[in-house]
C-alpha positions as CSV (number, residue, x, y, z in Angstrom):
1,X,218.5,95.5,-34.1
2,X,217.2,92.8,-36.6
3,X,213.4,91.3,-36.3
4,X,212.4,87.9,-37.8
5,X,209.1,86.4,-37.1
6,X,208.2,88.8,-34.2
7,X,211.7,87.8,-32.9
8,X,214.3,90.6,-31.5
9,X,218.3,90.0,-32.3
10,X,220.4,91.4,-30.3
11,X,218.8,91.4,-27.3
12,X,219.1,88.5,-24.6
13,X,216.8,88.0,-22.0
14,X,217.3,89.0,-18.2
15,X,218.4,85.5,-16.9
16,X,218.4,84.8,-13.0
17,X,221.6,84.5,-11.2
18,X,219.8,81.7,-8.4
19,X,217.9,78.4,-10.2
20,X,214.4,77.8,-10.8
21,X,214.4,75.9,-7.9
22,X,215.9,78.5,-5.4
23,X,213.5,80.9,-6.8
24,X,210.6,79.4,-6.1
25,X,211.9,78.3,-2.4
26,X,212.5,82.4,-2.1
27,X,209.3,83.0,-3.2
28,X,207.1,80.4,-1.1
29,X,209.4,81.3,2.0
30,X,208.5,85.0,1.5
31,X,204.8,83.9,1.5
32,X,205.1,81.9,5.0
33,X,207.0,84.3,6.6
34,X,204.2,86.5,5.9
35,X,201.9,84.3,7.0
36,X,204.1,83.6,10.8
37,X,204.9,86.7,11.4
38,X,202.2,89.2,9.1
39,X,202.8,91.1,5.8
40,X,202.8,94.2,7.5
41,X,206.6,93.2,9.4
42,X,207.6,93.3,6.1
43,X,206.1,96.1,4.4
44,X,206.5,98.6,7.6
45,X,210.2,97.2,8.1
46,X,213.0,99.9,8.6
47,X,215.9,98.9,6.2
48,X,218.6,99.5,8.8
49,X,222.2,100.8,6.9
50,X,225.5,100.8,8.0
51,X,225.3,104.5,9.1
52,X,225.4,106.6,12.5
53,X,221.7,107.5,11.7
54,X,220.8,104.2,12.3
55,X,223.5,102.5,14.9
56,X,224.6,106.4,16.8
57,X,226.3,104.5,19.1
58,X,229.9,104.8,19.6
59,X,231.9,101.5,18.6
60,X,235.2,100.4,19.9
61,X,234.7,96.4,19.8
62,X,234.2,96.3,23.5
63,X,231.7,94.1,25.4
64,X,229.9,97.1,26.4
65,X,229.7,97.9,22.1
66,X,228.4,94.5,21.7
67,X,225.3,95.0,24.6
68,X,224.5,98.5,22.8
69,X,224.6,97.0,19.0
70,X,222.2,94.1,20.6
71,X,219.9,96.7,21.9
72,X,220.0,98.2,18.6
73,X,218.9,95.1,16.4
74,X,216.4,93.7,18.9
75,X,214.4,96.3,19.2
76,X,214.2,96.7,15.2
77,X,213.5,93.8,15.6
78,X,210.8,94.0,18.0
79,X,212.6,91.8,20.5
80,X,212.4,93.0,23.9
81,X,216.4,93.2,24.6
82,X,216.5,92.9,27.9
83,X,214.7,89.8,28.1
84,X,218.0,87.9,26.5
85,X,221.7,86.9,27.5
86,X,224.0,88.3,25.7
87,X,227.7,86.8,26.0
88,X,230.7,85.6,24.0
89,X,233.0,82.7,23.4
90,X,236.3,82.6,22.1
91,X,237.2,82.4,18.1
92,X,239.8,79.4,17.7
93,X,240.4,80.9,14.0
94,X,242.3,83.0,16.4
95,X,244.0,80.4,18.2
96,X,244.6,78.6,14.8
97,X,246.6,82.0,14.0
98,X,248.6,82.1,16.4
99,X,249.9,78.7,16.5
100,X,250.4,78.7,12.7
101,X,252.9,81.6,11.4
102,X,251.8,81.0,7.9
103,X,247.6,80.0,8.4
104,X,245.1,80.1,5.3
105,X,242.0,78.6,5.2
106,X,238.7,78.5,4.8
107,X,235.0,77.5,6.0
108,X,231.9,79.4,8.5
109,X,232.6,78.4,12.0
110,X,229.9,79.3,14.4
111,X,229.6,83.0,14.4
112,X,226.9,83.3,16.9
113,X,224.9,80.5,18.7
114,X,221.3,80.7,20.1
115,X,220.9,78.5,23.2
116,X,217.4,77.2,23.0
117,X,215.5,76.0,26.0
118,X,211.8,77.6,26.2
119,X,212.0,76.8,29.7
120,X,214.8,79.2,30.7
121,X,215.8,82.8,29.6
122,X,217.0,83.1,25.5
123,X,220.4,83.0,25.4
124,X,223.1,84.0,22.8
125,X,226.4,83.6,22.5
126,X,229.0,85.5,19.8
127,X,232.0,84.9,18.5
128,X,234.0,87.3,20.0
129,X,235.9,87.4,16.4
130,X,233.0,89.3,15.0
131,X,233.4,92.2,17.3
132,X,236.0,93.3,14.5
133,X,233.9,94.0,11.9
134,X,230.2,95.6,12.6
135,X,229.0,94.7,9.7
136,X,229.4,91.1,10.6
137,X,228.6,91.8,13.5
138,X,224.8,93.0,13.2
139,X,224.6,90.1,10.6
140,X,225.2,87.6,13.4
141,X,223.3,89.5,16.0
142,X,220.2,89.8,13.6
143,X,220.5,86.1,12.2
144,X,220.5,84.7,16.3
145,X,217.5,87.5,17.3
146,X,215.6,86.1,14.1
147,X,215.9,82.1,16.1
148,X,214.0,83.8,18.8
149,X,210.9,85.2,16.8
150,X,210.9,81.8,15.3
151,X,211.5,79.4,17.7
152,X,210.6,80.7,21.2
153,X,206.8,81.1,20.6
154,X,206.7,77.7,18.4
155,X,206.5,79.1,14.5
156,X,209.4,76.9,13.7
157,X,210.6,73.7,15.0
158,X,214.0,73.5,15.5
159,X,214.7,70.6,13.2
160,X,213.5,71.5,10.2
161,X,215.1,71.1,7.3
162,X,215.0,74.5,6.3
163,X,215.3,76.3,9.5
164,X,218.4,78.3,9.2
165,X,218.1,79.0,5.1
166,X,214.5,80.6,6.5
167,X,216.1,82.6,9.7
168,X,218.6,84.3,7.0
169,X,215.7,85.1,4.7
170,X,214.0,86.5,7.6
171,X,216.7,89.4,8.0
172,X,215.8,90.5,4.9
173,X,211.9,90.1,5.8
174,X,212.7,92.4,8.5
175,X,215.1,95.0,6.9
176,X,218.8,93.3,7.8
177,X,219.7,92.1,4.3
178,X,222.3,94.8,3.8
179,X,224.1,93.1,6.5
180,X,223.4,89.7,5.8
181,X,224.1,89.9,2.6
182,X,227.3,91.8,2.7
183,X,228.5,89.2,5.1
184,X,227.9,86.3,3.2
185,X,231.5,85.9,2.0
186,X,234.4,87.5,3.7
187,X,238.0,87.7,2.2
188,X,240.4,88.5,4.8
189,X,244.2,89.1,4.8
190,X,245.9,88.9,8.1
191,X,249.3,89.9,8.7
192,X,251.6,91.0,11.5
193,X,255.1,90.6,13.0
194,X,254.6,87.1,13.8
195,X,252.3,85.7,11.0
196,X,250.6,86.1,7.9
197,X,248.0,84.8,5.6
198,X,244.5,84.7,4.4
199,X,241.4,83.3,5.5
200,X,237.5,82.9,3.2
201,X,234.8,82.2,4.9
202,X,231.0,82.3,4.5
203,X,228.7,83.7,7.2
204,X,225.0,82.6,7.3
205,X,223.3,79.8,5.2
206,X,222.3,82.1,1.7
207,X,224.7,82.5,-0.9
208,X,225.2,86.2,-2.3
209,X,223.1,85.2,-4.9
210,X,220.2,83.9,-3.2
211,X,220.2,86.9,-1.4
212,X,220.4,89.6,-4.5
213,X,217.0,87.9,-5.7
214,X,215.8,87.7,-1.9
215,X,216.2,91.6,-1.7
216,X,215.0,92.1,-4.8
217,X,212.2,90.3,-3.9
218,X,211.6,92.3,-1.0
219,X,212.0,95.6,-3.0
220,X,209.2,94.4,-4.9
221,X,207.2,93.7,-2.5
222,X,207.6,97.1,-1.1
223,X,206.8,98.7,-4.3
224,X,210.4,100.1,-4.6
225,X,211.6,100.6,-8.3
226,X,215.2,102.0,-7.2
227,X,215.8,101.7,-3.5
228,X,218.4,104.3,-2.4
229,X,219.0,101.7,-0.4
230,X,220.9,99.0,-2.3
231,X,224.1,101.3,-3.3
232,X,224.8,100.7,0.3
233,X,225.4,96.5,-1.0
234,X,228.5,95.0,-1.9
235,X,229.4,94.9,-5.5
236,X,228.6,91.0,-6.4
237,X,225.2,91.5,-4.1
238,X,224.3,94.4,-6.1
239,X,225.0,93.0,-8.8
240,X,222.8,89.7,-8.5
241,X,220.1,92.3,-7.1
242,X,219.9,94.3,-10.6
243,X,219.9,90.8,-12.5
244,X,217.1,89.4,-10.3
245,X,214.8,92.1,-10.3
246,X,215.1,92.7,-14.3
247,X,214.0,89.2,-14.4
248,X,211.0,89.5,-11.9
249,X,210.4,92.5,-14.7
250,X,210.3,90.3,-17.5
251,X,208.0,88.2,-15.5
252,X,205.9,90.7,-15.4
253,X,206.1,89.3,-11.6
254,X,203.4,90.5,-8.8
255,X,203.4,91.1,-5.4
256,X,203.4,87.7,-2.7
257,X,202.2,88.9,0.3
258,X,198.2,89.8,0.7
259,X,197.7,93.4,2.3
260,X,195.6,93.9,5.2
């Protein structure tokens, strides 16, 4: 290690994987959702992992499967589950396969919709795709749940320019980043006697690196040096995690959100 001028060599700084510009929308978004919703819905969230502790319930991607996962996220969500419509439509990625013998492609079709009308019951509709995976699956389930904290009681109007970039960050707000996150890009093969291929496609509106600093971010706010938590993230999340919060580090960065 060589010093010149009070000047290490050798060593470069932490550098963020998201730009200045993302950061600071991060940051600010952290602050309103703390001010819609209360710092304490972050700092006393759960942060829900892929495990049996937290989801117990036997999956077979049935419809019944899909009404027991809902249950699941609403009420961590404190969303009152029986109060909302659950249903599915039909995936035409699907279709596309079976049409095509050789299909590739790419893109981030509708995975879930929210039906908004303040007038009539809350209504959500899921690809029925997404029954595949679970992991996508509680990421779609959480992101349309998070359009019903913001939208039904008025927080958020629906056309704002930031609406769905802020209903992602709010997963993480509320302890679904791990599956937000880990869905943000999907690489799947498909093949079978009749066709094959491969089909990319991103879920949600945050990249994987927005949401490694959004996470660490929220680890920070927390308090939490070396969340058990995060080896339960995909590699490139992980990844952009670690880079983001040695930066917030070498920011000597502070908490956002003003305890009660």
């Amino acid at each position: 290690m060589l010093w010149y001028n009070g000047t290490v060599f050798g060593l470069t700084k932490p550098k963020l994987p998201i730009t200045v510009e993302q950061h600071k929308w991060v940051d600010s978004s952290f602050v309103r959702l703390g001010k819609l919703l209360g710092a304490q819905r972050l700092l006393g969230a759960t942060v829900m992992l892929p495990t049996p502790e937290y989801f117990p319930d036997p999956y077979d991607g049935s419809e019944h499967a899909l009404q027991a996962m809902f249950h699941r996220v609403a009420t961590q969500m404190q969303v009152n589950s029986a109060e909302v419509d659950v249903t599915m439509f039909a995936s035409e990625n699907d279709l596309t396969r079976q049409l095509v013998p050789f299909y590739e492609g790419g893109g981030s079709g509708a995975a879930g919709l929210y039906h908004h009308d303040p007038e009539a019951r809350p209504h959500i509709s899921i690809d029925e795709k997404q029954l595949k995976d679970p992991m996508v699956l509680v990421a779609t389930l959480a992101h349309e749940v998070g359009h019903i904290i913001l939208l039904r009681p008025g927080l958020m109007q629906r056309d704002e320019p930031d609406m769905e970039q802020l209903n992602d960050l709010l997963t993480v707000f509320l302890g679904f980043g791990i599956f937000t996150a880990n869905s943000a890009f999907r690489f799947e093969q498909h093949n079978d006697y009749s066709s094959q291929g491969w089909s990319a496609r991103r879920l949600g509106y945050l990249s994987e690196e927005l949401f490694g600093y959004a996470l660490a971010r929220f680890a920070l706010e927390r308090d939490e040096t070396k969340p058990q938590w995060a080896s339960f993230l995909s590699t490139n999340v992980r990844s952009y995690m670690k880079r983001s919060a040695k930066w917030l580090r070498s920011q000597q960065a502070t908490r956002l959100l003003q305890r009660n």
